[in-house]
C-alpha positions in Angstrom: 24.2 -17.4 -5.5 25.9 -14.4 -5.0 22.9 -12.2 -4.2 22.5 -14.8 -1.7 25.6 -14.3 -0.2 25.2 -10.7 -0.3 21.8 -11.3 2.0 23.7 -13.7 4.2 26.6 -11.6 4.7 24.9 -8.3 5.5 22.2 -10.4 8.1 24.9 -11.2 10.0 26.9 -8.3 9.8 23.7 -6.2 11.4 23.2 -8.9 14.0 26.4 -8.6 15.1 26.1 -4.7 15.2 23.2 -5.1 16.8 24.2 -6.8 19.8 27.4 -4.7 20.1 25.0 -1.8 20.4 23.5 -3.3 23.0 26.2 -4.3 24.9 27.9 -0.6 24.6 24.5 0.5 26.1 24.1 -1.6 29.0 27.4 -0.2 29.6 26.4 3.4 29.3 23.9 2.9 31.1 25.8 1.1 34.4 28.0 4.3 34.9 25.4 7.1 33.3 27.8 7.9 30.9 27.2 9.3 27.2 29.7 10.8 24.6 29.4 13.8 22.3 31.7 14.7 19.6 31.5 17.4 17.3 33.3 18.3 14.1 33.2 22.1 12.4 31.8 21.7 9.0 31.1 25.5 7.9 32.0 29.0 9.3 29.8 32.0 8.8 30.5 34.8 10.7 28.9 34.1 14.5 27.2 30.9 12.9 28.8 27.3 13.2 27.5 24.5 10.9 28.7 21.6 13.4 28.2 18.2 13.0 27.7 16.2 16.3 27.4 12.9 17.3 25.6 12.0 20.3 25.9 8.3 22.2 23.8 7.7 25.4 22.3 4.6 26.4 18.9 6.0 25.0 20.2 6.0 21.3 21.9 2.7 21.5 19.0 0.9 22.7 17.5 2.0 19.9 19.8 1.4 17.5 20.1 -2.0 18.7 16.4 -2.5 18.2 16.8 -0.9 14.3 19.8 -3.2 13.3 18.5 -6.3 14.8 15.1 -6.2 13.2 16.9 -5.0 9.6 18.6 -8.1 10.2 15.9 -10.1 10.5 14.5 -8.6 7.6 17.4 -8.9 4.9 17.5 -12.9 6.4 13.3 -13.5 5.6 13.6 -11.3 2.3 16.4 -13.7 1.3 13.8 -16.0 0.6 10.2 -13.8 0.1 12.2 -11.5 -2.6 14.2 -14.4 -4.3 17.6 -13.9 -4.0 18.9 -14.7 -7.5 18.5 -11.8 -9.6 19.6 -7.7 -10.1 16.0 -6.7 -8.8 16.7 -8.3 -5.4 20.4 -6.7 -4.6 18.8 -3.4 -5.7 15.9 -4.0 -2.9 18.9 -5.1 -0.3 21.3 -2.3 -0.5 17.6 0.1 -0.8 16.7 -1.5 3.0 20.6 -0.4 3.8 20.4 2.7 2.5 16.8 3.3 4.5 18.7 1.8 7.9 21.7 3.9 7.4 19.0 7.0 6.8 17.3 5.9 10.6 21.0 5.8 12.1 21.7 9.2 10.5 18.8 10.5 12.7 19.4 8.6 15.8 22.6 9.6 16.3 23.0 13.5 15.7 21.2 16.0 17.8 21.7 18.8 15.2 18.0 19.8 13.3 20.0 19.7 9.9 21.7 16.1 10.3 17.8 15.6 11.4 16.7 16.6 8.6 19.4 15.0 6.4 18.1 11.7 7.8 14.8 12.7 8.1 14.5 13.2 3.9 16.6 9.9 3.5 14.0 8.0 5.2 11.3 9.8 3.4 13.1 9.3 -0.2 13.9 6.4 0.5 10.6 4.6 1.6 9.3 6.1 -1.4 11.4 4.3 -3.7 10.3 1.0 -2.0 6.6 1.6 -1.6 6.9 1.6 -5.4 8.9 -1.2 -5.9 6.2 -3.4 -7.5 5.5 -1.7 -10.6 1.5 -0.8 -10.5 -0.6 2.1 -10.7 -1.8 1.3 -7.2 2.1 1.1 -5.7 2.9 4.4 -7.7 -0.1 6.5 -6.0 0.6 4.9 -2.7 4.3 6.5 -3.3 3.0 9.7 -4.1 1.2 9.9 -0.8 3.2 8.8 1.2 6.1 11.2 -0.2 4.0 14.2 -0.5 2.6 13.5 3.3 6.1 12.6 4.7 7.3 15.8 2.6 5.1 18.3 4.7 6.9 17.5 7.6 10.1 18.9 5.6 8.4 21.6 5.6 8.1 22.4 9.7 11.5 21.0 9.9 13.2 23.9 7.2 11.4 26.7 8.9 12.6 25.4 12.2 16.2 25.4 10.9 15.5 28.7 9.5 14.1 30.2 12.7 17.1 28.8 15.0 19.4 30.3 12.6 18.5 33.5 15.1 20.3 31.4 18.1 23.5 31.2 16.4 23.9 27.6 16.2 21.4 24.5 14.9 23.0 22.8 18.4 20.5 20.6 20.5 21.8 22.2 23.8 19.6 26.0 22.4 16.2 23.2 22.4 15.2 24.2 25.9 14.2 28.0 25.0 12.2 26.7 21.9 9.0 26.3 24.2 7.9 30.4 23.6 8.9 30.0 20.0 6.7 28.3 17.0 9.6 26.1 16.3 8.5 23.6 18.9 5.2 23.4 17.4 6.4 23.3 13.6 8.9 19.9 15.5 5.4 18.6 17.0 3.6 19.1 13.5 6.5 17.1 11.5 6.6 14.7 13.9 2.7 14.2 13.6 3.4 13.7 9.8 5.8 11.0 10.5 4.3 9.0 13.0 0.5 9.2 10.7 -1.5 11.4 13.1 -4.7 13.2 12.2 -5.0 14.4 9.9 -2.2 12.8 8.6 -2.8 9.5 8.7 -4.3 8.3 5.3 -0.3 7.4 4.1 -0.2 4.6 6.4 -2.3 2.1 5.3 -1.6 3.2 1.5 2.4 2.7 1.9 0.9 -1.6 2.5 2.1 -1.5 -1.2 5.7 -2.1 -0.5 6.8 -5.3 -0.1 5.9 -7.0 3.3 9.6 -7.1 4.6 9.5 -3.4 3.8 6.4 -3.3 5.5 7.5 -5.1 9.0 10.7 -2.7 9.0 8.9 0.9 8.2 6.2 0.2 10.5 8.3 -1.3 13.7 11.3 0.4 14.4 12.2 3.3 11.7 10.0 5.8 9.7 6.5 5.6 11.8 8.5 6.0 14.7 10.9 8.6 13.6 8.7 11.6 15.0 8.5 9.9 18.4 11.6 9.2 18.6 12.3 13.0 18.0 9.9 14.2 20.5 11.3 11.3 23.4 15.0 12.5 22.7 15.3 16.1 22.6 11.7 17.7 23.7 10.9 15.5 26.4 10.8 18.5 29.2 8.6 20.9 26.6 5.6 18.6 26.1 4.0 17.6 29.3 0.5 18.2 29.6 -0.2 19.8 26.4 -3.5 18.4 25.9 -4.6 19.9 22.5 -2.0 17.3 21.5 -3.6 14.8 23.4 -6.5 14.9 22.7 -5.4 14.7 18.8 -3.5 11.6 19.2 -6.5 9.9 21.4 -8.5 10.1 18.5 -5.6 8.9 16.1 -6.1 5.7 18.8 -10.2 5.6 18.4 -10.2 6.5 14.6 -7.4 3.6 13.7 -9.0 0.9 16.0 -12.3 1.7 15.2 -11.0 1.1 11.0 -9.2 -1.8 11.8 -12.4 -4.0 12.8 -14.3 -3.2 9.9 -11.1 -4.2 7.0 -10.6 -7.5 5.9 -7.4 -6.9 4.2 -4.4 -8.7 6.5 -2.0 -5.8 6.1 -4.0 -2.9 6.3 -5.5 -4.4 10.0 -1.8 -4.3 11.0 -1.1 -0.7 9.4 -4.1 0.6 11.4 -2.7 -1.6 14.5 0.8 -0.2 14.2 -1.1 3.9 13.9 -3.1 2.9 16.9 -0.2 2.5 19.3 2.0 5.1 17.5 -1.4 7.2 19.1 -0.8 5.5 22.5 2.7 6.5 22.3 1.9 10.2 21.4 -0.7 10.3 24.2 2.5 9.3 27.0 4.2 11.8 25.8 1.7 14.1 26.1 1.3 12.8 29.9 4.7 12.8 30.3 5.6 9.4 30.8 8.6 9.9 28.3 10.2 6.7 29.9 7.0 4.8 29.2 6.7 5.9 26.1 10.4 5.0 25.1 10.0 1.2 26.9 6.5 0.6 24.4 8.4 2.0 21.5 10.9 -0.8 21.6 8.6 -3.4 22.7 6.3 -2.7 20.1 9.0 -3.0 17.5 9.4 -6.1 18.2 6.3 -7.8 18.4 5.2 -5.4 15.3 8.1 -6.2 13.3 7.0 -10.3 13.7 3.4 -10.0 13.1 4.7 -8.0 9.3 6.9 -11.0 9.0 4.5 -13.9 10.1 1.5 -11.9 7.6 4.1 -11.9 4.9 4.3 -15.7 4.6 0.8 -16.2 5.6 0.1 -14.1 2.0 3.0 -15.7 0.3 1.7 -19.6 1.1 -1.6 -18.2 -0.1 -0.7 -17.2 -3.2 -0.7 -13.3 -3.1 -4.4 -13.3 -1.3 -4.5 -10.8 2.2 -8.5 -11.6 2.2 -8.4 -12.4 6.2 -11.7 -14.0 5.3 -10.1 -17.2 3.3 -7.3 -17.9 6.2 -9.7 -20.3 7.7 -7.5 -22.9 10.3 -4.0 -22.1 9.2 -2.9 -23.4 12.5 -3.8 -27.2 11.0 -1.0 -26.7 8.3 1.6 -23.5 8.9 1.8 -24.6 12.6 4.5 -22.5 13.5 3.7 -19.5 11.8 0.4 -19.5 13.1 1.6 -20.1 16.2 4.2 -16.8 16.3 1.4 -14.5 14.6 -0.9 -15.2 17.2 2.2 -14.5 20.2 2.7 -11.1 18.3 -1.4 -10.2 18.1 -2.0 -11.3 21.7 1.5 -9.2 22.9 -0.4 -6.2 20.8 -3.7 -6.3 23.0 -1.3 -6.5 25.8 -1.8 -10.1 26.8 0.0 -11.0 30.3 3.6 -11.5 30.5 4.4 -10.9 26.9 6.3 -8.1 25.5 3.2 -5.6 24.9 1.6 -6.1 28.6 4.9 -5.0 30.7 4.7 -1.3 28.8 0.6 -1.1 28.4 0.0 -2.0 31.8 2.7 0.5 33.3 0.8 3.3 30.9 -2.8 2.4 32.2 -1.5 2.6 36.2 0.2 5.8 35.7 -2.9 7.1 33.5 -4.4 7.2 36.8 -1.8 9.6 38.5 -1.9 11.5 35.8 -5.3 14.1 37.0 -7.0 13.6 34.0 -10.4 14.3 33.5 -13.4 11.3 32.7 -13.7 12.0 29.2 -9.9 11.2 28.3 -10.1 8.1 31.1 -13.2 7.0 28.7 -11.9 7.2 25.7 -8.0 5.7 26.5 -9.9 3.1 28.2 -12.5 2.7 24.9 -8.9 1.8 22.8 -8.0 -0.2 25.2 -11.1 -2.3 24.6 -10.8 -1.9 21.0 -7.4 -3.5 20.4 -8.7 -6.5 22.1 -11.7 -6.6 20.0 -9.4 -6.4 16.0 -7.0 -8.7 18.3 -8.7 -11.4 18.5 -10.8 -10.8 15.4 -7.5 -11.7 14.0 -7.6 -14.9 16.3 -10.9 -16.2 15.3 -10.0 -15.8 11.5 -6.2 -17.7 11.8 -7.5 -20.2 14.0 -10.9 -20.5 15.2 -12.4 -20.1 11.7 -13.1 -23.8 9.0 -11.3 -23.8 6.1 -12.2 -21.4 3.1 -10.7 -21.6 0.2 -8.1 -24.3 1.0 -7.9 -26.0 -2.1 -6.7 -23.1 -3.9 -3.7 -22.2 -2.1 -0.2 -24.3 -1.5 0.0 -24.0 2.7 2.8 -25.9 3.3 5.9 -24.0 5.7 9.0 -25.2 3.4 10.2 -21.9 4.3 13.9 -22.4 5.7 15.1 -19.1 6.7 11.8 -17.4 7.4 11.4 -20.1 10.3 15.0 -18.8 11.9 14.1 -15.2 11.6 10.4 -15.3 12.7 11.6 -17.5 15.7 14.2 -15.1 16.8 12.2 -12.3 16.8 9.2 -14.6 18.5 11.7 -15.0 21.5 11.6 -11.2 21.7 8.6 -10.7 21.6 8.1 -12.9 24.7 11.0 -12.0 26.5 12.0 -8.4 25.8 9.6 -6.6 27.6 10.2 -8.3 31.5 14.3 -8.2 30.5 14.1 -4.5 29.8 12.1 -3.6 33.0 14.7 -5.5 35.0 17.4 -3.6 32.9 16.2 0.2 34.0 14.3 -0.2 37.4 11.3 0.5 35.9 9.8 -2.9 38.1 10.9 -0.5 40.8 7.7 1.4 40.5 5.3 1.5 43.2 1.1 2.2 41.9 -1.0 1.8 45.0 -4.0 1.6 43.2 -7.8 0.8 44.5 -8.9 -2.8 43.3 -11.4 -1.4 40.6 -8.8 1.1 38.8 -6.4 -2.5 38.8 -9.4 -4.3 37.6 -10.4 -2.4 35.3 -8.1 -2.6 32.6 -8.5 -6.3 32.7 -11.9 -5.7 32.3 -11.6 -3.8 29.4 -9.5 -6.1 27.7 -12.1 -9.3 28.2 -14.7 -6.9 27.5 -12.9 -6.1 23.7 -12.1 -10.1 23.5 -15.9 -11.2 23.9 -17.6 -8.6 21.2 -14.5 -8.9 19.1 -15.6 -12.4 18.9 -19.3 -11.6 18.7 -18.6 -9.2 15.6 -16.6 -12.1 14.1 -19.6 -13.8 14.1 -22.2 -11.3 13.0 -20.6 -9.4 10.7 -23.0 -9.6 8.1 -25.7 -7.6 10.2 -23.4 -4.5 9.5 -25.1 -1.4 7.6 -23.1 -0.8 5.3 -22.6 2.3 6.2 -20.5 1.4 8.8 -17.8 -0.1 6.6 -18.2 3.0 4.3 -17.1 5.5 7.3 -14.7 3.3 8.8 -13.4 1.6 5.6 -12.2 5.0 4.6 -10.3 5.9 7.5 -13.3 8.5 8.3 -13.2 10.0 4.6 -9.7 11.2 5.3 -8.9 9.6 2.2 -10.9 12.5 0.4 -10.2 15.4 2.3 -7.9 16.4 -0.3 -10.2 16.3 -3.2 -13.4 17.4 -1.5 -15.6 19.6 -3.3 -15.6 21.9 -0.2 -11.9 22.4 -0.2 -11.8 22.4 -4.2 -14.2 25.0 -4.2 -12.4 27.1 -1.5 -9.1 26.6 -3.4 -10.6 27.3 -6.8 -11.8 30.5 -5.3 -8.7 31.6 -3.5 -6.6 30.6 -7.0 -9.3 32.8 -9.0 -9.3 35.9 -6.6 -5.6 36.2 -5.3 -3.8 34.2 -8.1 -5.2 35.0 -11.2 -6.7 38.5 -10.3 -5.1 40.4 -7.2 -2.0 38.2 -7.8 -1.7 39.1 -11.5 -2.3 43.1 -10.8 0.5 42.8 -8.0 2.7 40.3 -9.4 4.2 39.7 -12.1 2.3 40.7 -14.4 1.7 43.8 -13.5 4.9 45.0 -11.8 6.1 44.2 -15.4 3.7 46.0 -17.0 4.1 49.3 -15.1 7.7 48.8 -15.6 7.4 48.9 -19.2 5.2 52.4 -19.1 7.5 53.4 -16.2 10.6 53.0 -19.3 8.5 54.5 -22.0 7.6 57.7 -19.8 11.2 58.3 -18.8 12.2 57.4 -22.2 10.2 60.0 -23.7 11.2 62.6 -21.3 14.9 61.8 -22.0 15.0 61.9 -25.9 12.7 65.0 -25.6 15.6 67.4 -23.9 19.0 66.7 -23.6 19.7 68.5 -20.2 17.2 66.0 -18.4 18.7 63.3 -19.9 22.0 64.0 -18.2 20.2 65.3 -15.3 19.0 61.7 -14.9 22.6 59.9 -15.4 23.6 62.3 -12.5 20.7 61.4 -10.2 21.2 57.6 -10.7 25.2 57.9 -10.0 24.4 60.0 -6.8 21.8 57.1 -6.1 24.3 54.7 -6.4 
């Protein structure tokens, strides 16, 4: 009982953090007001190791959207982890640990409290990726830490470079554009939010736990690197389109994957790296606002569809085959009924959360001067999210019963009912309340009636062959599910004969041959002949032996 209470007490103690973030916000944001404060850590010379805190009504929004979804979380994983043993309290103050990381980030502008937080959320989600003890949780660890940990790397050599400004302040970020650093930011970034290449961690880190799951994948580590680029590089990134053209492909690659897996959370992982791409691809526009207003609306409606999976898979009895969830709607009601809310908000069904920040992207796509390529292609997504949408739909609802008799469906769930329900309401309302809150209904698109049309189009388009494949899916090559099974073989990019070859050669010719004759091999070796020359000449003659000991004290 009292891991229970431990569960209880910290739910409510993030809700009502939450909330009190939100309120200081709408605040900030009434009278444009924000707060820094600094403290001097360290003193070296010209160089100040500060440590600041910054509070605008950008980070608290966010923050509220962090602690109120970790409070849902710690309140459904009351239940789903079983509260009543030292395994569970171990997972709880790991989910604290990883929020407290996220809140480290948020709030400090400077690159090394970034990068303080940024390795806290990367250690951290490691540890709970392998919280089951398998083989397959401890591989899907490994990648997702050795991934997560090449983004380190831009951000050390970033904190190296800027060691040249005199300060690791925010306020020296607006002369970074001529430097590398900005691009080394944009490559860790990329690591964290699972773009190409590096997005094969994603789906493998579906080995955590599914509370886990619903928190990572909403509101903290995927959207870290956004996050980053939205609050301090906003003014350095418009219009870069090799960028954009990388995360439109993270959008096609992941939707594209997503209608050809059957397993329940890997078709969400693939759904949550498809809009991370739509949310790279704003930036990349530079609709930073935008960007920022699907962020939190898709942490919402993300963080619910993790949840409603979780007890979907929990009821059937550890199964995520979306092919046995036949007419779940007869007998989890309510769950079925919230999972479906989140997957239509995701393909940006009207007047949920999802359509108020997709439909303001889509209009202002059109402002933006792009070319027809990029309009095809953001357009092609478009329909694709539809299509694993309601793919998702036919299989929940639409579909008979398969495998019925094998699993207990039955929603004696208590406490997962109040936190899927709260975050349900969010889902539906949050988008609409936050346009009101920050004039973005104030927007004006005059738009022809074929450019408004069209994205409605798209969207029925994706619904109808979504259904269709549903249908047929057994006329597949199979091929098809090889290609996009395997996230497009970036799975084995790493062990590829090409690239083992390549570094099997560079090891044999720089390594083990240049690199042992000018290494350290060798340097010790001529060191050694070096010593026995001089020590020769020394023991030979006396007067050049102290001729030496009077160079070497001139010398030094």
């Amino acid at each position: 009982m009292f891991s229970l209470n431990l569960y209880y007490t910290w739910s409510l103690i993030l809700l009502v953090m939450s909330f009190s973030f939100l309120i200081i916000g709408l605040k900030f944001l009434l009278l444009n007001y924000s707060i820094m404060v600094e403290w001097l850590l360290y003193s070296s010379n010209s160089v100040n190791m500060n440590f600041i805190i910054y509070l605008d009504w950008i980070s608290m929004f966010f923050i509220f959207v962090v602690f109120f979804i970790s409070s849902m979380v710690v309140l459904y994983s009351s239940v789903y982890m079983g509260g009543y043993n030292y395994s569970s309290i171990r997972f709880l103050f790991l989910v604290l640990l990883f929020v407290s990381s996220m809140l480290f980030m948020i709030l400090s502008p400077s690159l090394i409290s970034i990068m303080l937080g940024w390795d806290g959320l990367g250690l951290v989600s490691y540890c709970l990726v392998i919280y089951y003890s398998s083989l397959k949780s401890y591989l899907a660890g490994m990648i997702t830490c050795l991934i997560n940990r090449l983004g380190d790397i831009g951000l050390l050599i970033s904190i190296g470079w800027i060691f040249s400004y005199g300060s690791w302040n925010f306020i020296f970020y607006t002369d970074l554009y001529n430097e590398m650093i900005f691009y080394l930011v944009i490559i860790s970034s990329f690591t964290s939010s699972a773009q190409i290449p590096f997005s094969s961690w994603l789906p493998a880190a579906m080995a955590a736990p599914t509370p886990v799951s619903s928190l990572v994948h909403s509101s903290t580590l995927v959207t870290a690197g956004v996050y980053l680029l939205i609050r301090f590089f906003n003014h350095l990134i418009f219009l870069n389109e090799y960028f954009l053209y990388i995360s439109i492909m993270t959008m096609i690659m992941s939707s594209f994957c997503a209608n050809y897996e059957f397993d329940l959370k890997k078709i969400i992982a693939l759904s949550t790296l498809s809009q991370l791409g739509l949310m790279m691809s704003c930036l990349f526009l530079g609709f930073v606002e935008l960007a920022y207003f699907h962020l939190l609306s898709h942490a919402m409606f993300k963080s619910l569809l993790f949840l409603c999976s979780g007890i979907i898979i929990h009821l059937m009895g550890g199964c995520q085959d979306i092919r046995s969830m036949g007419s779940i709607c007869f007998s989890m009601p309510l769950t079925c009924c919230c999972f479906n809310i989140s997957n239509m908000a995701l393909c940006g069904f009207p007047f949920l959360s999802g359509f108020y920040s997709k439909d303001l992207v889509i209009e202002s796509l059109a402002f933006s001067g792009s070319n027809l390529i990029f309009y095809f292609l953001f357009y092609s997504s478009l329909g694709l999210t539809a299509l694993y949408s309601i793919r998702l739909f036919y299989y929940s609802v639409l579909k008979k019963y398969s495998f019925a008799s094998f699993f207990n469906l039955s929603e004696d769930i208590s406490y997962m009912k109040l936190s899927i329900i709260l975050l349900c309401l969010f889902s539906i309302s949050f988008g609409c309340m936050y346009m009101w809150l920050i004039n973005l209904d104030m927007y004006f698109l005059l738009l022809p009636f074929y450019l408004k049309i069209s994205t409605v189009l798209m969207v029925i388009m994706g619904l109808y062959i979504g259904y269709e494949m549903s249908q047929y899916n057994s006329f597949f090559s199979l091929n098809y599910y090889l290609l996009n099974g395997s996230m497009w073989f970036m799975y084995s990019y790493s062990y590829s004969m090409f690239f083992l070859n390549y570094n099997f050669s560079l090891n044999l010719n720089y390594m083990m041959l240049w690199g042992e004759y000018f290494g350290g091999l060798g340097v010790s070796y001529y060191l050694m002949k070096l010593s026995n020359y001089m020590q020769m000449y020394s023991l030979n003659s006396l007067k050049i032996f102290f001729l030496m000991v009077v160079l070497w004290m001139i010398i030094l």
